[in-house]
Structures are given as structure tokens and as C-alpha cells.
FIDOZA-105560 format. One record per residue (C-alpha): x, y, z. Coordinates in Angstrom, 3 decimals. Layout:
N
{X = X&Y = Y&Z = Z}
...
//
This chain:
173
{X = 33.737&Y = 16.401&Z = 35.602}
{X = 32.829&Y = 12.865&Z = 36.800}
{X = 29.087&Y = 14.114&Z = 37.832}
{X = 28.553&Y = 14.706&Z = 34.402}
{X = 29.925&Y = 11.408&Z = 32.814}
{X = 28.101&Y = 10.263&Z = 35.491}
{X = 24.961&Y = 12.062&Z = 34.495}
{X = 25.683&Y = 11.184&Z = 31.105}
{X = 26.182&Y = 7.443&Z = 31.412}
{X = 24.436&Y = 6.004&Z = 34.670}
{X = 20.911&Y = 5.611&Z = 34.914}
{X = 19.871&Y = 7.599&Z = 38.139}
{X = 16.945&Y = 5.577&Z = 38.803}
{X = 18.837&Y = 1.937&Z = 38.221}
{X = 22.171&Y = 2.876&Z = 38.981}
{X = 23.031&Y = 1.025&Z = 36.006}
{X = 25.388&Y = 1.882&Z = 32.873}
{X = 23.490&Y = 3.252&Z = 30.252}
{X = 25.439&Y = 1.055&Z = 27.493}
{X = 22.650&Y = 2.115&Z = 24.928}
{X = 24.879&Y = 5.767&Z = 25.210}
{X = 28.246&Y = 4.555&Z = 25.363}
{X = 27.138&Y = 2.292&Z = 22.321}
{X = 26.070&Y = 6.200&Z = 20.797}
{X = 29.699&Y = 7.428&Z = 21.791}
{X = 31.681&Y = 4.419&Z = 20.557}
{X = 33.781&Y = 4.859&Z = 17.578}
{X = 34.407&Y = 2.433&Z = 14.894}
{X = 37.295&Y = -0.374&Z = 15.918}
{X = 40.123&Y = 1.184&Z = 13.654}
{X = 41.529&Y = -1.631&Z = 11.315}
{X = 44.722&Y = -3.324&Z = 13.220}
{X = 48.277&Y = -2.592&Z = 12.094}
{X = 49.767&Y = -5.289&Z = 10.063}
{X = 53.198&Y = -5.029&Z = 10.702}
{X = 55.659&Y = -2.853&Z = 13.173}
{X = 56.195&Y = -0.244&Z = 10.508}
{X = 52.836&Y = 0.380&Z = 9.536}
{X = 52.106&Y = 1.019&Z = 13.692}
{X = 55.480&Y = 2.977&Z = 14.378}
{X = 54.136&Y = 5.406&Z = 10.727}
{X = 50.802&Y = 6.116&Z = 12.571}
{X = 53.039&Y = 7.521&Z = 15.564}
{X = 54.737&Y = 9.525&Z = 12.921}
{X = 58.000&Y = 7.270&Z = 12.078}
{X = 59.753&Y = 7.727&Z = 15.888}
{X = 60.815&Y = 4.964&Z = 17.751}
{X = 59.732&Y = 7.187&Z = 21.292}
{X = 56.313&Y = 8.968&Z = 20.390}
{X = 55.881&Y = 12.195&Z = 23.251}
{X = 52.644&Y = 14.090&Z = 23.749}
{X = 51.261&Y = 16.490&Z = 26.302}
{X = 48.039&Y = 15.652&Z = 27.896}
{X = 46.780&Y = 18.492&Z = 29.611}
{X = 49.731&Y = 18.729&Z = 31.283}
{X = 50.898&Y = 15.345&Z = 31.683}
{X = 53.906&Y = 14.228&Z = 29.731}
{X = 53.450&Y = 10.675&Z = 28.286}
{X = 56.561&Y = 8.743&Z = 26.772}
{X = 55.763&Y = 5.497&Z = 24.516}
{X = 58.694&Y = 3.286&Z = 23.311}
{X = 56.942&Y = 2.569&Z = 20.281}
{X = 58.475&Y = -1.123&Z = 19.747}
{X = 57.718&Y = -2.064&Z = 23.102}
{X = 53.925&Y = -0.904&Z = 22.720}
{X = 53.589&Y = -3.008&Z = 18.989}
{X = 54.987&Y = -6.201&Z = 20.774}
{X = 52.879&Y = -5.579&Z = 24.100}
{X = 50.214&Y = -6.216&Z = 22.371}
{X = 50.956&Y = -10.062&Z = 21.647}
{X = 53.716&Y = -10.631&Z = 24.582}
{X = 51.773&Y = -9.385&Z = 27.640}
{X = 50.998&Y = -10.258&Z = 31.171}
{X = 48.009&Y = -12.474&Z = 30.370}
{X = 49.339&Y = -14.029&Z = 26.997}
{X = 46.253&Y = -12.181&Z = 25.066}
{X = 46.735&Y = -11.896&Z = 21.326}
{X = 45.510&Y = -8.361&Z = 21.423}
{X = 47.291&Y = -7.298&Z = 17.957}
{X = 43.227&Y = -6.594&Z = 16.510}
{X = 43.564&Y = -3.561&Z = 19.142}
{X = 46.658&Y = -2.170&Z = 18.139}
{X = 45.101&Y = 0.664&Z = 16.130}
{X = 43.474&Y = 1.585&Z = 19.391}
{X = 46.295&Y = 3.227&Z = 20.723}
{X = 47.171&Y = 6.137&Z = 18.887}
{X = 43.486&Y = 7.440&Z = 19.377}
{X = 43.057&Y = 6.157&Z = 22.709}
{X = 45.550&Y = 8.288&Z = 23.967}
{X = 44.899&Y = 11.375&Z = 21.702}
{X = 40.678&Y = 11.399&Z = 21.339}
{X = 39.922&Y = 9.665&Z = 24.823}
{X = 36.666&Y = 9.653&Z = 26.299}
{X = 37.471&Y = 9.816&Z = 29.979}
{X = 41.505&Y = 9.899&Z = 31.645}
{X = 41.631&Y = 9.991&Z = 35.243}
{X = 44.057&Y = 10.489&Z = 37.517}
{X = 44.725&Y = 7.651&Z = 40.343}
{X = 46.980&Y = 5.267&Z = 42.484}
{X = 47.701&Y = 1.340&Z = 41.044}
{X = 50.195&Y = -0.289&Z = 43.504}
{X = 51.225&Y = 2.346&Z = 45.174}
{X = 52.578&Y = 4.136&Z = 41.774}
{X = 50.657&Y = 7.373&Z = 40.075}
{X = 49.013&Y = 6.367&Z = 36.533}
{X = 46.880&Y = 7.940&Z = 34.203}
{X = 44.344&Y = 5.378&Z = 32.594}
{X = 42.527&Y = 7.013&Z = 29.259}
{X = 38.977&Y = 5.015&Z = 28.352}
{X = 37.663&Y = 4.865&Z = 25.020}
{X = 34.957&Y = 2.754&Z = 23.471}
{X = 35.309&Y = 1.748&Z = 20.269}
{X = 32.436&Y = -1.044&Z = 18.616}
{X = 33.467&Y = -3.729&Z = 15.918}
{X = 31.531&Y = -4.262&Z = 12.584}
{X = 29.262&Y = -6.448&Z = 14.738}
{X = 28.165&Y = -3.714&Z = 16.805}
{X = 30.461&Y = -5.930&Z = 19.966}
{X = 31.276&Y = -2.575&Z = 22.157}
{X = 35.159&Y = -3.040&Z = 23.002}
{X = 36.183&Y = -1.131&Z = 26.471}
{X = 39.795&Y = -0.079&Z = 25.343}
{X = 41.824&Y = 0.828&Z = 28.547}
{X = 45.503&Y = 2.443&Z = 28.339}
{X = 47.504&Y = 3.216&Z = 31.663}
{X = 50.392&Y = 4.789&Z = 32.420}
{X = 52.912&Y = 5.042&Z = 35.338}
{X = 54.466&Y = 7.946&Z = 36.164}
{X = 58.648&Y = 7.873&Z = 36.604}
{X = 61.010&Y = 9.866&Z = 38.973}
{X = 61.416&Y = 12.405&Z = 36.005}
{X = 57.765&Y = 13.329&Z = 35.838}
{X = 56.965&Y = 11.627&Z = 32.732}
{X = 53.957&Y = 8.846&Z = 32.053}
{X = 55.503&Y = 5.541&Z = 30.645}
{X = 53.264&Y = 3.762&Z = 28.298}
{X = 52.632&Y = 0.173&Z = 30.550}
{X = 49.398&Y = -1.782&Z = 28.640}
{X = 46.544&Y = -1.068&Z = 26.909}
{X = 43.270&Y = -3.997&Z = 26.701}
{X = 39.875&Y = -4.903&Z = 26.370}
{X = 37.774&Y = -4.357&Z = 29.224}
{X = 34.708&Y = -6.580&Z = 29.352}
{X = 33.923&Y = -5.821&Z = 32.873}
{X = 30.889&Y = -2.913&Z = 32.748}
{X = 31.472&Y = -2.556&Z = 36.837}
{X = 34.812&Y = -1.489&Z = 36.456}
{X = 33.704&Y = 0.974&Z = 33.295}
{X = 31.358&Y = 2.103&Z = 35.500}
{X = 33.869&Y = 2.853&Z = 38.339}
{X = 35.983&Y = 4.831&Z = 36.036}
{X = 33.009&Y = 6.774&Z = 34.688}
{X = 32.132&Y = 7.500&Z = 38.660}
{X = 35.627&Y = 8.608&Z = 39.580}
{X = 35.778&Y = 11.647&Z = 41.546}
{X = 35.840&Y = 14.980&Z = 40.228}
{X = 39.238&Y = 15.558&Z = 41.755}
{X = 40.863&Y = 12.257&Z = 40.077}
{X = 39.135&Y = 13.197&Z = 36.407}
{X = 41.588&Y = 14.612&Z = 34.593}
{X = 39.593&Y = 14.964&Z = 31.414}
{X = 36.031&Y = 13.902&Z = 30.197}
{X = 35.184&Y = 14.766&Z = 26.580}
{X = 31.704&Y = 15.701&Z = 27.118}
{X = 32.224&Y = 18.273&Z = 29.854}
{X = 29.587&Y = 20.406&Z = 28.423}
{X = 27.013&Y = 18.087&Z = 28.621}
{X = 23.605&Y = 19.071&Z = 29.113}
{X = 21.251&Y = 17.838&Z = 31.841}
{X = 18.721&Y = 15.977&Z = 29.706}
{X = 20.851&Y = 15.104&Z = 26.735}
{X = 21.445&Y = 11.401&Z = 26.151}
{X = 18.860&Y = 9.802&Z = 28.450}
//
């Protein structure tokens, strides 16, 4: 699958991200949750939202994603991205599969662009537990194109899922 995301987003003469196409592929930046009920309703009212992901099982404590997106790592104020999530994790456009610190996570990639056209790299990982499950961890803005780039690239192996898997040579250039 990555050869055709690869295909479908890297210039083969440049090597470069064709950002012009993941500009194309970018869907709107969904309107940010207000408050913790509006976010947990999207999720469908439950305080632990579970889905099956091609046969992953991801877990999100629902409270702990709504405040991890103003008490985080880095101290962002990412609450304009909390809308993100839901479709992030449901309508991706890439998930691979891959090591971060020695645990297993899933990350799920999905640009989205703002009213101003600003393209906003939305990334959401996961770590996978003893039990076999995929904990919900962070989700952010990713303004680094190389690192984009490296998930588009990942190996066929580690690409779990690509949502243009049909894609046509030619298409998209």
C-alpha cells in the first residue's frame, strides 16, 4: 500500500511531497467541540468509545482525550482540533503500523485544511496494552512535511491501511 501513497503523493522526479494533492485530499477542519458533553455526544454519549480497525481494537477514555487536548506534553492549547478525532480515527487517510519507544502503536494521518486554506497534519497514535487493545495516547498538528512524508513512505508491511489503495498510476499528478 505505501508504493501507492507514495505514487500518489511524492513527486518521482523531486522526491518532494506533492502538497498541491494532499491540499486536494484534505477535508474541511470540523468546527471544535465547545464543551466535554458536546465531544463525549459525537462519540455517542460513552465515557470509553471502542472501535475495530481492521482488526485492531482501539479503547479511548473519552474524558481523558477532551482534556488531552489542553493538558498535554507540550502545553499546546489544541482544543480547535478536538473535532479531529472522531474522524481521524474513523475516515483516516493513512494508519500504519510501527515501534515508538520500544512499545507497538498505530498512528492514523489525516489532513484536514482551515477556512484559510492552512493544511493541518492531524496525527493520532496509539499504544498497544498487554490485553491486545490500542489506548488512545495524543493526537496534534504536524507541521513537519518530512515526517508526513515518512509516514506516507512507510513500508508496505507497516501500512495498515491507505484510503486510496486503488489508485491509478497517472491519477493526481
Amino acid at each position: 500500500m505505501s508504493w501507492k501513497s507514495k505514487q500518489r503523493y511524492v513527486n518521482p522526479r523531486t522526491g518532494q511531497l506533492k502538497v498541491n494533492m494532499l491540499s486536494k485530499d484534505s477535508c474541511p477542519l470540523p468546527k471544535r467541540h465547545r464543551n466535554m458533553k458536546s465531544f463525549k455526544n459525537s462519540f455517542g454519549g460513552v465515557n470509553y468509545f471502542e472501535y475495530d480497525f481492521r482488526g485492531f481494537f482501539i479503547v479511548i477514555d473519552i474524558k481523558y482525550a477532551f482534556n488531552h487536548f489542553t493538558n498535554n506534553t507540550y502545553k499546546d492549547n489544541r482544543e480547535h482540533l478536538n473535532a479531529t478525532l472522531l474522524s481521524t480515527l474513523t475516515e483516516p487517510l493513512i494508519v500504519i503500523h510501527s515501534l515508538y519507544e520500544r512499545e507497538k502503536t498505530l498512528t492514523f494521518y489525516k489532513p484536514f485544511k482551515s477556512s484559510q486554506e492552512i493544511e493541518h497534519m492531524v496525527m493520532f497514535k496509539l499504544y498497544k496494552q498487554e490485553n491486545n487493545k490500542y489506548y488512545f495516547k495524543t493526537i496534534y498538528k504536524q507541521d513537519s512535511l518530512g515526517k508526513i512524508q515518512k509516514i506516507i513512505e512507510t513500508s508496505d508491511e507497516n501500512t495498515v491501511y491507505f484510503k486510496y489503495e486503488d489508485f491509478a498510476e497517472g491519477n493526481g499528478s
